[in-house]
C-alpha positions in Angstrom: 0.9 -58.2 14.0 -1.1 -55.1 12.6 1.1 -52.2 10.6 2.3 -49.4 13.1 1.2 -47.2 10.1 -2.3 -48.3 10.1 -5.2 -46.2 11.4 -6.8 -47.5 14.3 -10.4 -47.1 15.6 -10.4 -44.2 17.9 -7.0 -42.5 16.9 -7.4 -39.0 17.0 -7.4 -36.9 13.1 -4.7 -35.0 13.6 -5.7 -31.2 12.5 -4.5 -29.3 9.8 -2.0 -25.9 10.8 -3.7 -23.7 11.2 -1.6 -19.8 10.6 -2.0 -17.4 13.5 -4.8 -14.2 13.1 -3.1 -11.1 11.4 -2.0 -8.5 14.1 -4.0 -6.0 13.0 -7.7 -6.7 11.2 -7.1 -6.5 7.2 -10.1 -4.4 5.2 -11.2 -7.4 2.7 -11.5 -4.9 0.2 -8.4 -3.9 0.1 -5.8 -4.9 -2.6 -1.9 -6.0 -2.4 0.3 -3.6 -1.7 0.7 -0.9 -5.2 4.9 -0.4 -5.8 4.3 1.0 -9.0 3.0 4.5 -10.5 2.2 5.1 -14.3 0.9 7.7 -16.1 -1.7 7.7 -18.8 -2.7 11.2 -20.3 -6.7 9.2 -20.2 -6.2 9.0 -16.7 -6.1 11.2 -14.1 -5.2 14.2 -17.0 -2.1 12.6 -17.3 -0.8 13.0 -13.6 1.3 9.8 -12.4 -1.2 7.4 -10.5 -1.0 4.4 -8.0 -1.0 1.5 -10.2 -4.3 0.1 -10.9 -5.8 3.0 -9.7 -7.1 6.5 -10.7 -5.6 8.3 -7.3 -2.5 10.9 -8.6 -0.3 10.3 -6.0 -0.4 14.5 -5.5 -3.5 14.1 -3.5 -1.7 12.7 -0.7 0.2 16.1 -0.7 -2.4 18.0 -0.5 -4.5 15.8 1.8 -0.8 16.2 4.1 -1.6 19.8 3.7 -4.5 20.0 5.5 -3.6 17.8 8.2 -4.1 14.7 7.6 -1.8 11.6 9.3 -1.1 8.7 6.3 -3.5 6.5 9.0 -6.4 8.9 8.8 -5.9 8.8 4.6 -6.3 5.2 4.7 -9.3 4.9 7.5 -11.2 8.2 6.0 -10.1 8.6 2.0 -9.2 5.5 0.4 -9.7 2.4 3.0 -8.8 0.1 -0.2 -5.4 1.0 0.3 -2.7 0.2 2.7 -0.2 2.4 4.7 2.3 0.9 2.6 0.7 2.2 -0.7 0.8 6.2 0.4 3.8 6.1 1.9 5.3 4.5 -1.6 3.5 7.7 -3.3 4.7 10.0 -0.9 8.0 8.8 -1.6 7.7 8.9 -5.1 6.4 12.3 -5.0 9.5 13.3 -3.0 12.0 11.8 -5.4 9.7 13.2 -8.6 10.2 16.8 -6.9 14.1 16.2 -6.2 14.8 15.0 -9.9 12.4 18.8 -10.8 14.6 21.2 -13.2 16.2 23.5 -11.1 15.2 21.7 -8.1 18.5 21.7 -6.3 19.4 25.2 -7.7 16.2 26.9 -6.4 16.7 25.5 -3.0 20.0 26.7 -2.7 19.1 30.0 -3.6 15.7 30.4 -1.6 18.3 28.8 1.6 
């Protein structure tokens, strides 16, 4: 009597598993998502950047400024980087402001 175990002639190869397509197409060029910012007065004159990167994270103020949605940034302006990566600025940006001398003191006297 042959071993259950054994191949036989004909069996099917079972396939490897294979993961599902992402939901939404990835740009091959992009990187992992950044979730850091550092500041190097070589780079950037010193203004705190995305990590691994030369982007101050105050150019996604100003490019907010004129319009722009954080999908159109990614698609138009820097198509290396992920929604997740300017919304991380953003929110650093917001907390860098808040933790501003005088911050909390100017907005209660400009309210």
């Amino acid at each position: 009597m042959s071993d259950p175990k054994e191949k036989k002639k004909g069996d099917p190869t079972p396939l490897p598993m294979v993961s599902p397509p992402p939901a939404e197409p990835r740009n091959p060029e992009r990187r992992p998502a950044v979730r850091q910012v550092r500041m190097n007065p070589k780079v950037a004159r010193g203004l705190p950047c995305l990590d691994g990167t030369q982007i101050p994270v105050t150019v996604f103020l100003e490019l907010f400024k004129k319009g722009y949605t954080v999908d159109r940034i990614v698609a138009e302006c820097y198509p290396e980087l992920s929604r997740e990566d300017v919304l991380f600025a953003l929110d650093f940006v917001i907390d860098w402001v808040r933790r501003a001398p005088g911050y909390l003191s100017n907005l209660v006297d400009n309210g």
